[in-house]
Each structure stands twice: as structure tokens, then as C-alpha cells.
N, C-alpha and C positions, 0 to 999 in steps of 0.2 A: 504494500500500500504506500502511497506518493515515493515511489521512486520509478526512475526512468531507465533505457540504457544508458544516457550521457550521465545520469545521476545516480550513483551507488553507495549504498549506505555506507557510512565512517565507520572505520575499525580504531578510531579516538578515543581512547575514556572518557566516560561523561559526553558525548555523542553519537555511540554506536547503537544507540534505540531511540533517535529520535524517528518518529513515523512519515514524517512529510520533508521532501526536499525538492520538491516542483515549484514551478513559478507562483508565487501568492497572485491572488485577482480578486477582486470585489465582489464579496460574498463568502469567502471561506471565512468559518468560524474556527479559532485555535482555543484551544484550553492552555494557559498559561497558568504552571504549576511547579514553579522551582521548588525545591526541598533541598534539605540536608535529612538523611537518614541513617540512624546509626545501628548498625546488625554487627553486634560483637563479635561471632563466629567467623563473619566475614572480614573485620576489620583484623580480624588479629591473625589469620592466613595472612594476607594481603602483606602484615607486619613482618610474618615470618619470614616469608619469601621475598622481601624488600621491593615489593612493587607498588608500582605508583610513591613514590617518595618524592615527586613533583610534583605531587596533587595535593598528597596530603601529610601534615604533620600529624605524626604519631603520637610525641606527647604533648602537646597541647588538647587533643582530640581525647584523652585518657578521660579529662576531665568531665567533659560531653555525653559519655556512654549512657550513663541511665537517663537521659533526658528522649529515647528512642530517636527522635526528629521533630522536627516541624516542616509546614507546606501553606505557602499561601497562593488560593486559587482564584483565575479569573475567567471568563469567557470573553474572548474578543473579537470581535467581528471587522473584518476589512472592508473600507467604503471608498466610495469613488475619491476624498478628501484626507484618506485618514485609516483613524479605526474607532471603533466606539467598544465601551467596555461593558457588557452584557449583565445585567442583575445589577442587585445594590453594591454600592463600593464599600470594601470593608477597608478595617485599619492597618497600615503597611507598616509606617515610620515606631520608633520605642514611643514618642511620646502618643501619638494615635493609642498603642495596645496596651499603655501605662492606664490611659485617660480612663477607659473601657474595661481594666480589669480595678480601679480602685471605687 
């Protein structure tokens, strides 16, 4: 799904599952959905075997573990001008998620 022959998926870390790599046009809706996720099992292979160590710091990351992840979602729709951001806007920035959790 959205790839071409001229367009084939990345073998990149951290872009060899993106789904779409076709021309954008007015009217495709994308989910925008960064995260960080932490899977300890896999982080600490990963560790073992010293891969990816330009992605990621390993002891700074120690600290992280039990927090699982987080992910902030949006739906975005591409228009002749732009894009518009589908449903209500939630809070992105610390002070937005500060404001909203006290």
C-alpha cells in the first residue's frame, strides 16, 4: 500500500513502516501519530547487540522505561491551500498538558 516501483519502502530505522510514499494531493487524509515507545525486551536486545546507538541513548533512556510511551494523535487532511486538522485540537506544548492535567 502507497508504494510504487520508482518508490520503495526504507530499510531506515524509524522509517521502514511508514505506509505511504506517493505523491500527496488534495484529499488524502494522514493520521499523524508520532510516539516514543518503550518495550524493554526490545530495548535491551537492541542494547546488547549495540544497535542503533545513533538513535538512541541507552542511559538516558534507563530512566524512561516504566513510563511505557506516549503518542499524540491527529487527523489531517490535505486541501487545495494547505491542510486542515480533522476533530478537536488537543494539547501538544508542556504548558497546554500542564494546564489540562492540574
Amino acid at each position: 500500500m502507497g508504494y510504487s516501483p520508482e518508490v520503495k519502502r526504507s530499510e531506515q530505522f524509524g522509517t521502514a513502516f511508514l505506509r505511504f510514499a506517493l505523491p500527496y494531493k488534495a484529499g488524502h487524509v494522514f493520521t499523524i501519530e508520532p510516539g516514543c515507545y518503550f518495550i524493554p525486551e526490545l530495548i535491551e536486545k537492541w542494547k546488547s547487540e549495540g544497535k542503533y546507538r545513533e538513535f538512541i541513548n541507552y542511559d538516558k533512556l534507563s530512566k524512561f522505561m516504566t513510563i511505557g510511551g506516549v503518542r499524540i494523535e491527529d487527523n489531517v487532511m490535505i486541501t487545495e491551500k494547505g491542510h486542515k486538522v480533522l476533530g478537536k485540537l488537543i494539547p501538544k506544548t508542556v504548558k497546554e498538558i500542564e494546564a489540562v492535567c492540574s
